[in-house]
C-alpha positions as CSV (number, residue, x, y, z in Angstrom):
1,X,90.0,97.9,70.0
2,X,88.4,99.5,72.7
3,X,84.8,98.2,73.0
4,X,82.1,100.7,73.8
5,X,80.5,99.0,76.9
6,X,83.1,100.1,78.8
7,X,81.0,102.7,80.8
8,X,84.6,105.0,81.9
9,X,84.7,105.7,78.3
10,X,81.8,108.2,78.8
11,X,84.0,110.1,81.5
12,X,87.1,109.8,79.9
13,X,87.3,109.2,76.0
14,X,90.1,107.3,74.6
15,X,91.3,109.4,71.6
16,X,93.0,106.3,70.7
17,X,90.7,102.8,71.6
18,X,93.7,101.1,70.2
19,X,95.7,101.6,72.8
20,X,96.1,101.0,76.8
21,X,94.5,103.6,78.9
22,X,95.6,105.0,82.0
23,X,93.5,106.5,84.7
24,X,95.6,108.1,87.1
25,X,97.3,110.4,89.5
26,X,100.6,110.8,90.1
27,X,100.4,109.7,93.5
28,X,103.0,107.2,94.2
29,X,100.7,104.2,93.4
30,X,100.2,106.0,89.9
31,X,103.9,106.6,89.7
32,X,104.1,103.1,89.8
33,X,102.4,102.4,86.9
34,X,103.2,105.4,84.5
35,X,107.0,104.4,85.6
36,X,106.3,101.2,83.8
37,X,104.5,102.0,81.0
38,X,107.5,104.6,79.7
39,X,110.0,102.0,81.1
40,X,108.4,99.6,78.4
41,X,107.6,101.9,75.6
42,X,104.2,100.3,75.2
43,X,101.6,102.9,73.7
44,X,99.4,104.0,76.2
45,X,97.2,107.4,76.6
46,X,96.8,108.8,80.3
47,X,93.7,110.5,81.5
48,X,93.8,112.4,84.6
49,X,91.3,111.0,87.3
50,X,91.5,113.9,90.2
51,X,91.2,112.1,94.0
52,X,88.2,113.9,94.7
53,X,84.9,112.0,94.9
54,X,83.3,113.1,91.9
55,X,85.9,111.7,90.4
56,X,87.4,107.9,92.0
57,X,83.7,107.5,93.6
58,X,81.9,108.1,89.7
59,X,80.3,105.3,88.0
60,X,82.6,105.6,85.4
61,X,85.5,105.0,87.1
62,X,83.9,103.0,89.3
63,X,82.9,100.1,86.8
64,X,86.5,99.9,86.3
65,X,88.1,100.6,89.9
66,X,85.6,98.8,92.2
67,X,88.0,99.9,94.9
68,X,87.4,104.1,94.1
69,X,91.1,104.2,93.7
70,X,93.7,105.1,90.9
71,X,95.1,104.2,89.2
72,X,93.5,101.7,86.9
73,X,94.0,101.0,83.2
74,X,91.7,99.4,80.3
75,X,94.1,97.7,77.5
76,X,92.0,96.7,74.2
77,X,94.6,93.9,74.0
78,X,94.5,91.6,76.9
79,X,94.9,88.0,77.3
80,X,91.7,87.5,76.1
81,X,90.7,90.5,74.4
82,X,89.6,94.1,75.8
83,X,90.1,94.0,79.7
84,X,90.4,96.1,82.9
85,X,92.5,96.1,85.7
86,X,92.3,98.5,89.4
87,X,95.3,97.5,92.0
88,X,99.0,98.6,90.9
89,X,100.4,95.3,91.8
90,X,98.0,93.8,89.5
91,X,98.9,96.2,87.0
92,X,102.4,96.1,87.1
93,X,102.6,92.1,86.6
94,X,100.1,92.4,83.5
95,X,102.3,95.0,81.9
96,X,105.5,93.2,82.5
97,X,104.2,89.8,81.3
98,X,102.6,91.3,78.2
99,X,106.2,93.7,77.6
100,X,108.5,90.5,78.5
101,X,110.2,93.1,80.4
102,X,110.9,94.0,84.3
103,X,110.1,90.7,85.8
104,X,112.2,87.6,85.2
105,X,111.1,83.7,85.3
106,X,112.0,81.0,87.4
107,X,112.9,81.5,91.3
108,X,114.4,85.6,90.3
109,X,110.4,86.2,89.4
110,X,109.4,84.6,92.7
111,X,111.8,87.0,94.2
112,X,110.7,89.9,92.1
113,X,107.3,89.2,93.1
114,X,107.9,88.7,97.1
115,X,109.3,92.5,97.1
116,X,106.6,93.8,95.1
117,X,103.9,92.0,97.9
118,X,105.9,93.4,100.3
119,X,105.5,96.8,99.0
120,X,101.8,96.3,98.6
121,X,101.0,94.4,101.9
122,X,103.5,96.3,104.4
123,X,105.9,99.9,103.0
124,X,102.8,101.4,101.3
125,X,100.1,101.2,103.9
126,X,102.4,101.8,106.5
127,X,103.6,105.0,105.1
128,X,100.3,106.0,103.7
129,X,99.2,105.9,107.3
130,X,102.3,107.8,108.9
131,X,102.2,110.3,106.6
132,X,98.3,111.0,107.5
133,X,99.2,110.8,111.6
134,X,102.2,113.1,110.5
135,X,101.6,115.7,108.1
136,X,97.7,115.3,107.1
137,X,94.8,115.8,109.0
138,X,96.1,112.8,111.5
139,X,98.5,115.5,113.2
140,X,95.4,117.3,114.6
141,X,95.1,114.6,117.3
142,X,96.5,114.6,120.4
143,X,96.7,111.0,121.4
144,X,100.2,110.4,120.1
145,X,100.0,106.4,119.8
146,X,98.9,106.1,116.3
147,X,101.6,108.3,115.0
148,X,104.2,106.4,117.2
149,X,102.8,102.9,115.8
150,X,103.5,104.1,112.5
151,X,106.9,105.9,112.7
152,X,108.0,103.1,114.7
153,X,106.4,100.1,111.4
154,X,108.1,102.2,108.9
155,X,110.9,102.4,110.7
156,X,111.3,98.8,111.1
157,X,110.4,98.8,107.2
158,X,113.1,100.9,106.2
159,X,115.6,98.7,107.6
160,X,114.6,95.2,106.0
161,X,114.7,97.1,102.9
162,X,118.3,98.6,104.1
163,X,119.6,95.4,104.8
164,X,118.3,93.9,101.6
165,X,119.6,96.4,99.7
166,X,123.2,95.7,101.3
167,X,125.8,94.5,98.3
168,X,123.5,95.1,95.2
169,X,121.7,98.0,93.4
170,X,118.3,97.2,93.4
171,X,115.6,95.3,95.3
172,X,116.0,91.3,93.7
173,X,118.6,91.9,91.5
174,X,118.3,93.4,88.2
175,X,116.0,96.8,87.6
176,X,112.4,95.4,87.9
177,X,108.7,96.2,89.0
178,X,109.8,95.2,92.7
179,X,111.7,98.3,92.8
180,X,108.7,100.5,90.4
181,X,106.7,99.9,93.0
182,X,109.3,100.2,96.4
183,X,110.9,104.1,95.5
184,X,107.8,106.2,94.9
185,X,107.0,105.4,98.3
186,X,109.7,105.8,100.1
187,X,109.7,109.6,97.6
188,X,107.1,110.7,99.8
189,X,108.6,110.7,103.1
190,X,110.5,113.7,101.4
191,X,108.0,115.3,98.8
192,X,105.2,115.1,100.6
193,X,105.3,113.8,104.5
194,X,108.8,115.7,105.2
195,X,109.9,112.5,107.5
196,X,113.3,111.9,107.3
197,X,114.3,113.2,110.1
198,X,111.9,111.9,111.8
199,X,112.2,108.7,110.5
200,X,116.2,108.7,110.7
201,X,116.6,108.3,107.0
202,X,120.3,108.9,107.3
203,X,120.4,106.3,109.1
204,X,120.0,103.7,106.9
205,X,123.1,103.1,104.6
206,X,121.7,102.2,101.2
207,X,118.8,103.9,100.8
208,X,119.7,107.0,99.4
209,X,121.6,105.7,96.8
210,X,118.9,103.7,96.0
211,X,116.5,106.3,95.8
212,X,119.1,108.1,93.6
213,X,119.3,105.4,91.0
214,X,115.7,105.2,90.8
215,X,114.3,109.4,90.4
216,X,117.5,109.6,87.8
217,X,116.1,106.9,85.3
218,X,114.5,109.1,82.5
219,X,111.3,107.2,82.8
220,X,110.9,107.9,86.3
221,X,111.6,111.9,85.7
222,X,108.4,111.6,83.2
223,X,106.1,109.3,85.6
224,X,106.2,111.6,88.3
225,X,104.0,114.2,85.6
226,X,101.5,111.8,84.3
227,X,98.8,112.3,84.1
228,X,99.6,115.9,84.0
229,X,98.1,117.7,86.8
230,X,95.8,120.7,85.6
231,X,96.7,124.0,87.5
């Protein structure tokens, strides 16, 4: 159950401590997660952490997400009883090892695992930072060498993940947390940053499709509204 020194419990009540709790946005990085969680069917209830500082930079969430970002969960039955995790990599491995699901063994869950790294160490940051130089405050200034840096990284990104992708339908091999955490990202060069073009998206043979397969999976249509955003 869902012990009671958890101090984001004050901010955001579980109405169900039995239960994993999300603490999110659907960002991409929350996309991630509430991808997974549907994906797997495990019970989970979602509260929705807004990105301003009175929210990620509260001790509440804080004493969860040490890091003031979402999303982060609490689930009442970890390895070792109630615990609390901040970093969607982190996340998505503890999910998939307490479903069974999403994440093979042997050398397929070394290869699972590179892609997901790869995702969290290079295509995230990279297009995080091009979309601030490109459609966020980042576009207000006039020294163009940031924005080039970045175009030109995700660029290169784009096509190790094109060639990759050459032959089969998803990242390292079957459906898997790899490719959870891969599409959201590369959603926002066209719901948010408005990049392809200037990225050259239709340049790069597989990716589409790919991004295809991924926004059509049921899960993914539901992950991209939780937590629900209030109007």
């Amino acid at each position: 159950m869902f012990p009671d020194d958890f101090l984001v419990n004050d901010r955001w009540p579980a109405k169900d401590p039995s239960v994993i709790q999300l603490y999110s946005y659907p960002t991409p990085n929350g996309v991630k997660v509430s991808t997974m969680l549907e994906e797997t069917g495990l019970p989970y209830e979602p509260h929705f952490v807004s990105l301003s500082d009175e929210d990620v930079r509260s001790p509440e969430f804080l004493s969860i997400s040490p890091n003031n970002k979402i999303p982060a969960i609490v689930d009442p039955a970890g390895p070792d009883g109630p615990v609390s995790l901040f970093e969607s990599g982190a996340i998505l491995i503890h999910l998939a090892e307490k479903s069974g699901k999403f994440l093979p063994s042997g050398a397929d869950r070394l290869k699972v695992i590179q892609w997901l790294m790869w995702q969290m160490g290079g295509l995230g940051p990279m297009l995080g930072q091009l979309g601030y130089f490109h459609a966020f405050k980042g576009k207000e200034i006039d020294d163009p060498r940031p924005k080039e840096r970045f175009v030109n990284e995700a660029r290169r990104l784009l096509g190790v993940l094109d060639t990759q992708l050459n032959g089969q339908e998803w990242v390292a091999g079957d459906y898997s947390i790899a490719d959870m955490a891969i599409v959201p990202w590369l959603e926002t060069i066209h719901r948010f940053y408005d990049a392809a073009d200037l990225l050259g998206w239709d340049n790069f043979e597989n990716l589409e499709g790919y991004r295809q397969r991924f926004m059509a999976r049921d899960a993914v249509k539901k992950a991209w509204d939780i937590p629900h955003v209030p109007e």
